[in-house]
C-alpha positions as CSV (number, residue, x, y, z in Angstrom):
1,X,-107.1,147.3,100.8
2,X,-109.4,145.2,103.0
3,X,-108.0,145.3,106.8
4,X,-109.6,141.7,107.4
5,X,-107.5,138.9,108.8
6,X,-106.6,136.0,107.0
7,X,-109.0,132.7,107.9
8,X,-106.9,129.9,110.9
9,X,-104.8,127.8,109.1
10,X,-105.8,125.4,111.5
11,X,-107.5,124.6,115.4
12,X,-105.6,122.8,118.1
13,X,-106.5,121.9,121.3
14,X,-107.5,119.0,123.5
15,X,-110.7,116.8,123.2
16,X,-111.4,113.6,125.4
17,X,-110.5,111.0,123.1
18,X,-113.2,108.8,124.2
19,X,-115.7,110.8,122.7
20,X,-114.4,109.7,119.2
21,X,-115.2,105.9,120.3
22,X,-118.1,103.8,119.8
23,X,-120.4,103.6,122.9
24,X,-121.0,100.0,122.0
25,X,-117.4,98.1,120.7
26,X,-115.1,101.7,121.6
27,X,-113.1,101.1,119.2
28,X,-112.4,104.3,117.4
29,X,-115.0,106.2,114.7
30,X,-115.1,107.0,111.4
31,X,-117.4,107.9,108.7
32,X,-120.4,106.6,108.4
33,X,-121.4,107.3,111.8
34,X,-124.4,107.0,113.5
35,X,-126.5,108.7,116.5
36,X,-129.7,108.8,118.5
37,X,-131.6,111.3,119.4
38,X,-130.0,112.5,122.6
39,X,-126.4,112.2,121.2
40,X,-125.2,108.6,121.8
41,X,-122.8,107.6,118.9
42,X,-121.8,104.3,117.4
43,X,-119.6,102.7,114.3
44,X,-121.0,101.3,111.1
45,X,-120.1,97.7,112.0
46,X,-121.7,98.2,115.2
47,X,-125.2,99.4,113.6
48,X,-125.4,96.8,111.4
49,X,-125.6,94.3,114.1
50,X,-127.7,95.6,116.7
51,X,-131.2,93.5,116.9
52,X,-133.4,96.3,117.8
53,X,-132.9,99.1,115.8
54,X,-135.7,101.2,117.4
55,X,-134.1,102.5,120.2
56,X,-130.8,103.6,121.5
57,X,-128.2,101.3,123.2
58,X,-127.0,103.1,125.7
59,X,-129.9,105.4,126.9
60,X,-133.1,103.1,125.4
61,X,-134.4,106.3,124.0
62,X,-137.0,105.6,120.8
63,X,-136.0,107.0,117.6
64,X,-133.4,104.4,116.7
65,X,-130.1,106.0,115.2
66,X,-129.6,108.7,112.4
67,X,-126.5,109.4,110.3
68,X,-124.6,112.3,112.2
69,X,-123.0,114.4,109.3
70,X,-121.3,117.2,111.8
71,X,-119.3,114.6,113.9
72,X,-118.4,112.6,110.2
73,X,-117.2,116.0,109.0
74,X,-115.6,116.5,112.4
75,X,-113.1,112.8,111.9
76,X,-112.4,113.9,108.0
77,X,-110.3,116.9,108.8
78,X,-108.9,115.6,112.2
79,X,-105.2,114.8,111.9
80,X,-103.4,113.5,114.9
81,X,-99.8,114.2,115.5
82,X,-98.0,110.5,115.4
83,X,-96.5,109.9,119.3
84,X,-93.0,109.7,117.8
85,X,-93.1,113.0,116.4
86,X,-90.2,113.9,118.8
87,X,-88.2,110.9,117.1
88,X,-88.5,112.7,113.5
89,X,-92.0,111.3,112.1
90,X,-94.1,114.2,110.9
91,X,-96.9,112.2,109.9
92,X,-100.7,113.2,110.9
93,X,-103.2,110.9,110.3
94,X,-106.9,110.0,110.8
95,X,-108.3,109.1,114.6
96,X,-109.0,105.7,113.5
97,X,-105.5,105.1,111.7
98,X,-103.0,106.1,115.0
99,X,-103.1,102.7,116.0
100,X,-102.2,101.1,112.5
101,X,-99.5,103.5,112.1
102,X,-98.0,103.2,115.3
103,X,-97.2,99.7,114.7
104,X,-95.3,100.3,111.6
105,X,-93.8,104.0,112.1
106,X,-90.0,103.9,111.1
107,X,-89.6,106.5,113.9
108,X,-90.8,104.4,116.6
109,X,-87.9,104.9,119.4
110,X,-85.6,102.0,119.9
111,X,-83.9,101.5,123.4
112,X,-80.6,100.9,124.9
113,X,-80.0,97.7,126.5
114,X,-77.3,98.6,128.7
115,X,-78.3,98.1,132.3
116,X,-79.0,101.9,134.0
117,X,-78.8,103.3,130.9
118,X,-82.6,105.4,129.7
119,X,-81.7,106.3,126.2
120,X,-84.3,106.1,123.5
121,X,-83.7,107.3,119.9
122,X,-84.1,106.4,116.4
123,X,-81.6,103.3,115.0
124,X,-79.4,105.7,113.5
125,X,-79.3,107.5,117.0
126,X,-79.0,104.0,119.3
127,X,-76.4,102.8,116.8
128,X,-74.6,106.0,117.7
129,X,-75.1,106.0,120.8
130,X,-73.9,102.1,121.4
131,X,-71.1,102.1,119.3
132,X,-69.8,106.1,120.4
133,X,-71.2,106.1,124.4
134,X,-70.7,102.5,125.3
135,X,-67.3,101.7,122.7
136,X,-69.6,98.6,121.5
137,X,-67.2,97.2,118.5
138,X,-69.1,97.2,115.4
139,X,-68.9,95.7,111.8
140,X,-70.3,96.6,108.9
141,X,-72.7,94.2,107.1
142,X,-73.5,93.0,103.7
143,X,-76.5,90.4,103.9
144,X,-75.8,86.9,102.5
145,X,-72.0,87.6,102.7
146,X,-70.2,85.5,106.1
147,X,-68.2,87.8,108.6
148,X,-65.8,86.5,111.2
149,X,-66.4,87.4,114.6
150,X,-64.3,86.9,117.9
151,X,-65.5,85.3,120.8
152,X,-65.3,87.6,123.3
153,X,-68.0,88.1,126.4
154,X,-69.9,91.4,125.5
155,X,-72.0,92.7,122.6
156,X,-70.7,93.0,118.2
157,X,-72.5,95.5,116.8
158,X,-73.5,94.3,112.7
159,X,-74.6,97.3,110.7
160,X,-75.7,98.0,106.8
161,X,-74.5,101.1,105.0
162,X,-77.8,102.6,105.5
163,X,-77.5,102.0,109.1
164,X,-81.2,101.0,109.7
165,X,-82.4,98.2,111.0
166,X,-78.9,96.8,112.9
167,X,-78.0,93.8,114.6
168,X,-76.8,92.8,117.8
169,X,-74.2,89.4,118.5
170,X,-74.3,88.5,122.2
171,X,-71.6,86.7,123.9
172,X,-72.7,84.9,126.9
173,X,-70.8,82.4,129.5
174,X,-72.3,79.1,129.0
175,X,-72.3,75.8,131.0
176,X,-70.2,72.8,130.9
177,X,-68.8,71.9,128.6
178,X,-69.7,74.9,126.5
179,X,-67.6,77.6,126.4
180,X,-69.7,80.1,125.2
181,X,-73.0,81.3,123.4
182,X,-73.6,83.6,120.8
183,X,-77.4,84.9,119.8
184,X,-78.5,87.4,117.6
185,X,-81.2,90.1,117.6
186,X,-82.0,92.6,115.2
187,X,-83.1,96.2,116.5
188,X,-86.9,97.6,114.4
189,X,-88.7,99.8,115.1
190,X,-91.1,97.4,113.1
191,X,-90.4,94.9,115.4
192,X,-94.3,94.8,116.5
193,X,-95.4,94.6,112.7
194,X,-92.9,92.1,112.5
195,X,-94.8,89.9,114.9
196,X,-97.3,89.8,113.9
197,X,-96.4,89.5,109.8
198,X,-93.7,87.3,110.8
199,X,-89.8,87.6,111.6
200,X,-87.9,89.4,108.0
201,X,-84.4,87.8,108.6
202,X,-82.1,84.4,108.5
203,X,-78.8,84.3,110.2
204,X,-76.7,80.9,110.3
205,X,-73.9,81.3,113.1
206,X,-70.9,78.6,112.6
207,X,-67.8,77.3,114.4
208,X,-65.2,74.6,113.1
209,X,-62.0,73.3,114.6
210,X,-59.1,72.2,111.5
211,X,-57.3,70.3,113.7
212,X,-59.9,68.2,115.0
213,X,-62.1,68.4,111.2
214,X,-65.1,69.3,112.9
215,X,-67.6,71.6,112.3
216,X,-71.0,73.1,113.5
217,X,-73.8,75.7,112.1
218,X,-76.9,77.2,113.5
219,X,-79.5,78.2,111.7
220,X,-82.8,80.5,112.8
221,X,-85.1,83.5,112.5
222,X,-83.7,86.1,114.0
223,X,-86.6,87.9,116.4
224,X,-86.8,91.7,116.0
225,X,-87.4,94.2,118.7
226,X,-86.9,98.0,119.6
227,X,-85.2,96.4,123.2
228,X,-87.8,98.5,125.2
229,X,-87.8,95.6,127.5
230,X,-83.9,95.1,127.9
231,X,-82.3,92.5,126.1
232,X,-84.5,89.5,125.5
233,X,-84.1,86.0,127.3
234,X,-81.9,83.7,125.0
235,X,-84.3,80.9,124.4
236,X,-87.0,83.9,122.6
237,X,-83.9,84.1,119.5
238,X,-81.9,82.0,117.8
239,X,-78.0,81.1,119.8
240,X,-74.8,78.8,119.1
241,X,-73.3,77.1,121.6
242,X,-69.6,76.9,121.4
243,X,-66.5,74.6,123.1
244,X,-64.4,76.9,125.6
245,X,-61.4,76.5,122.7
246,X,-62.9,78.6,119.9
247,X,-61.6,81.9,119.4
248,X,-64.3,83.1,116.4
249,X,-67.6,82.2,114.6
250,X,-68.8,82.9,111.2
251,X,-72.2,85.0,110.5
252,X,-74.4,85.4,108.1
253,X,-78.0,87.3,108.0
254,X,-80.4,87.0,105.0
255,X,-82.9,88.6,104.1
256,X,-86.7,86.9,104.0
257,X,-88.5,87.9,100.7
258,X,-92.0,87.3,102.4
259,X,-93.7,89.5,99.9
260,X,-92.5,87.3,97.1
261,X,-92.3,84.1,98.3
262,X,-95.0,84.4,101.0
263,X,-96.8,80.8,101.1
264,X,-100.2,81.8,100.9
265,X,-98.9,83.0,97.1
266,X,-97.7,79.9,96.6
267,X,-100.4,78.1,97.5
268,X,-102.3,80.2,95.0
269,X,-99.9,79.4,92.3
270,X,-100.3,75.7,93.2
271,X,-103.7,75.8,92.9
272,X,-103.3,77.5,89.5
273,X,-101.5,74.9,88.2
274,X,-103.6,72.5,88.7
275,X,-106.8,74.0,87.4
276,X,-104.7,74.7,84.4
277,X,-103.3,71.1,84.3
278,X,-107.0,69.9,84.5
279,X,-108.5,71.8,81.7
280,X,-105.8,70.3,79.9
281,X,-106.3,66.5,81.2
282,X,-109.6,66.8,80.2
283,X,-109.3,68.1,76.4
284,X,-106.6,65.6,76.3
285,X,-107.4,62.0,78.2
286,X,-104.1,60.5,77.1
287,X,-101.5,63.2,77.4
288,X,-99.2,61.7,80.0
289,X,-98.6,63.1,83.8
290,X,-95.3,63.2,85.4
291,X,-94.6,63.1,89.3
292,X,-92.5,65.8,90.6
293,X,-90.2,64.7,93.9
294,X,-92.0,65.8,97.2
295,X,-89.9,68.6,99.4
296,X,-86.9,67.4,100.7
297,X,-86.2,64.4,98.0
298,X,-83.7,64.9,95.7
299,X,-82.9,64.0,92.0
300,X,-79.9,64.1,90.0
301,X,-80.8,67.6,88.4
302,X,-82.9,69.2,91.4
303,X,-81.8,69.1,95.3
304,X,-84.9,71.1,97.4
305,X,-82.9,71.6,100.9
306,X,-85.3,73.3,103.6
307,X,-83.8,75.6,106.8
């Protein structure tokens, strides 16, 4: 029986990340990747644009730049650890990809907004946390379905079943002749994809008085954020402003489809309809056209509204 060891599963160590940048843009490599003569290495992108392609960028060295297979081989098999491995992600990816999955990692911490408080933990853990160490009342939520809540100063925790994302109702003191006001946040740790792919929920926060047969609604995008900068000025969400009389509000949050009604998409399928309704125009001049009513008309068998 051979007495040799079996082969490393693996190497780990430290490397200076900023020898896995360009010289030239620094953003991070990967494959194809080029180099000149004395070692100076640079991205695709960046090779394709430089004007002199005789000699090196950085050192002005003839010899222009060379694919460098070793280093290529080198960003294939690296995997880094994701920065929110100690918040349960256990993914590893690519030099080039940390940054693209940061943004969206479901582990990213979220953080607790009480003042003097440092904790820092996945939803499920803040929600724990908020509604177990800091006796937050909380409601569970269904989206599209109205829930009554009490106007009282302080914080309503709104949670789905699956406990991930959450959302928090914040009662506030408000000027004459306001009584209060009430905004809503919803804790991600997407929130920074969120930005920039733009906000995933509608809430509509309402008040009424019988006696008086009154009524008011509010309706908004309701921002998303992992609170690692404390609770958010009002005027950045959405907020109803209530008379010092009312005693509870309705909510409701629902959810934005943007992958399905996304307008880009429907800008495509407008344009598709018209191509189509032009081939037809033009294999029939005297088929008749018919006007439909513009956004925000109405007709007795179609009312468009728009929040």
């Amino acid at each position: 029986m051979s007495d040799m060891a079996a082969p490393a599963a693996g190497i780990s160590g430290i490397i200076d990340p900023e020898v896995l940048d360009c010289t030239i843009c620094f953003d991070p490599l990967q494959p194809p990747v080029f180099q000149c003569a004395v070692g100076h290495v640079i991205c695709s992108p960046c090779q394709g644009k430089l004007i002199n392609k005789e000699n090196c960028n950085t050192c002005s060295l003839p010899g222009g730049y060379n694919r460098c297979y070793a280093l290529e081989k080198i960003l294939e098999s690296l995997r880094i650890p994701c920065a929110n491995a100690a918040y349960g992600c256990t993914v590893k990816t690519h030099y080039h990809e940390v940054e693209d999955h940061g943004k969206s990692c479901p582990h990213a911490p979220c953080f607790c907004p009480e003042p003097g408080c440092n904790f820092a933990g996945s939803t499920v853990a803040l929600l724990a946390h908020l509604t177990g160490g800091h006796m937050w009342p909380s409601t569970e939520l269904e989206y599209n379905v109205k829930l009554t809540l009490e106007v009282k100063a302080g914080v309503h925790v709104l949670h789905r079943r699956d406990r991930s994302p959450f959302f928090l109702v914040k009662f506030t003191p408000a000027p004459p002749p306001y009584g209060s006001a009430a905004s809503v946040l919803c804790v991600d740790p997407d929130a920074t994809a969120t930005m920039e792919k733009g906000r995933k929920f509608r809430c509509q926060l309402g008040s009424s008085n019988v006696d008086m047969d009154w009524q008011q609604y509010s309706r908004f995008q309701v921002r998303s954020t992992t609170l690692s900068d404390g609770w958010p000025p009002t005027e950045d969400g959405g907020s109803l402003y209530v008379a010092p009389s009312t005693e509870s509000i309705t909510v409701s949050i629902t959810k934005i489809m943007r992958d399905i009604c996304s307008l880009p998409a429907r800008k495509n399928i407008r344009s598709q309809q018209l191509e189509h309704f032009c081939k037809r125009k033009s294999s029939n001049p005297d088929a008749k056209t018919f006007s439909q009513p513009r956004m925000g008309e109405s007709t007795k068998k179609q009312h468009i509204s728009t929040m």
